[in-house]
C-alpha positions as a printed Julia matrix, in Angstrom:
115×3 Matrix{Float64}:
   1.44  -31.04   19.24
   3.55  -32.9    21.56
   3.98  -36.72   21.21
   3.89  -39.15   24.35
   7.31  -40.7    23.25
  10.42  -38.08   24.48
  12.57  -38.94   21.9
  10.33  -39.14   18.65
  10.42  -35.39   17.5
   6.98  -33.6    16.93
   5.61  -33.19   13.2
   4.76  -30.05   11.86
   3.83  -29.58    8.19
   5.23  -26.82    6.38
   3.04  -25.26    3.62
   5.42  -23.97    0.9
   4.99  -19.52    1.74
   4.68  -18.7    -2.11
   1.13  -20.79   -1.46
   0.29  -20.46    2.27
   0.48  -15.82    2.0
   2.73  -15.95    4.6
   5.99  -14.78    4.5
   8.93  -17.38    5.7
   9.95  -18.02    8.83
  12.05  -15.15   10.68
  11.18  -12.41    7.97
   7.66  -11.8     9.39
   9.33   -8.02   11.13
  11.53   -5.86   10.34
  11.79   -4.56    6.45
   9.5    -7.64    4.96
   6.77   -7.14    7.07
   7.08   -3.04    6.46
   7.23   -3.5     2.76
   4.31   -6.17    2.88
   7.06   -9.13    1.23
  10.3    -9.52    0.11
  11.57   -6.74   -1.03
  12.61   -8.37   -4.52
   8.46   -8.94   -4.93
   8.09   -5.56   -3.85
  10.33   -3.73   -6.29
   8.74   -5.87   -8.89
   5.12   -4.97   -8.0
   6.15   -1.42   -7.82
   7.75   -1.28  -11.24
   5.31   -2.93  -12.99
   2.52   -0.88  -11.81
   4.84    2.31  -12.44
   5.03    1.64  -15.9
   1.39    0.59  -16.29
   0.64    4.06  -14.63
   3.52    6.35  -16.7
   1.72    4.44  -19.95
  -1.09    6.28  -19.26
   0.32    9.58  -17.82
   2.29    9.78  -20.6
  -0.91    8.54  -23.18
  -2.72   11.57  -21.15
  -0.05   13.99  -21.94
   0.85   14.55  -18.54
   4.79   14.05  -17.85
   6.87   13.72  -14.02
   8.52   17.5   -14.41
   4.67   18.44  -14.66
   3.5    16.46  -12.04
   6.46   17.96   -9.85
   5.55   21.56  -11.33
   2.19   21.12   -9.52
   3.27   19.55   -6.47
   5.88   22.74   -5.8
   3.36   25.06   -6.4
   0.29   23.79   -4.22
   3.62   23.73   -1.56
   4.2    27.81   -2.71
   0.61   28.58   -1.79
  -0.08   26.39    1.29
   3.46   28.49    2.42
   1.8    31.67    1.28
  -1.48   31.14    2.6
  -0.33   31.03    5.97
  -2.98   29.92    8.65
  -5.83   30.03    5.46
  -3.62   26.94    4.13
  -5.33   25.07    7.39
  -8.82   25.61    6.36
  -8.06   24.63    2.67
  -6.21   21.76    3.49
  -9.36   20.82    5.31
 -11.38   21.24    2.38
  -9.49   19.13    0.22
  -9.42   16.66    2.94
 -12.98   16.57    3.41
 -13.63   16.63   -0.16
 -11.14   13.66   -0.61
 -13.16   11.96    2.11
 -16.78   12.21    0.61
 -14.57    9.57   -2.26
 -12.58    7.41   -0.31
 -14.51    7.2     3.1
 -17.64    5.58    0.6
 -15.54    3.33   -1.41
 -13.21    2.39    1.3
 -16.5     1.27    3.26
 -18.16   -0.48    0.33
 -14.87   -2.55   -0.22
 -14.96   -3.5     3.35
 -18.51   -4.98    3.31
 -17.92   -6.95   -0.05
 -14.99   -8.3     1.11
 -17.01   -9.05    4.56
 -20.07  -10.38    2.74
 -17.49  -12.54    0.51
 -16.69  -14.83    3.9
């Protein structure tokens, strides 16, 4: 974008970031671009969908000291298990896969399809 005259400054337009996706200028590294925006936006995303998510933990009868409970005891037998905890972490993985590898693949062709 460079003008013939030296002394008439080049134009650049500026699309406002709340419309353009990106994030301003000089915050596209460091901690914006690891939390994926400003971290204001962020904390708000993440506490809105915490309490849309507790709602229904909590609807479900299932509280955080629970979900802890479980979390220290799969740790306890992975521990215990020794080398078995290998092979069943691989069956959980591959049985998490036969979901998400599917899904994750679907999504990617819509959203391919959708250009």
């Amino acid at each position: 974008m460079s003008n013939s005259d030296p002394y008439k400054p080049d134009t650049v337009t500026l699309t406002p970031n709340h419309l353009s996706g990106r994030s301003p200028i000089g915050q596209n590294d460091g901690l914006h671009g690891f939390l994926g925006g400003s971290p204001g936006a962020v904390f708000v995303r993440l506490a809105v969908s915490s309490l849309i998510v507790g709602f229904f933990l909590v609807w479900l009868d299932i509280h955080p000291y629970q979900i802890l409970n479980i979390l220290q005891r799969f740790a306890q037998r992975l521990w215990d298990m020794g080398f078995d905890a290998v092979r069943e972490v691989g069956q959980y993985v591959l049985a998490g896969a036969a979901i998400v590898i599917p899904v994750w693949f679907l999504s990617r062709l819509l959203k391919f399809g959708g250009r």
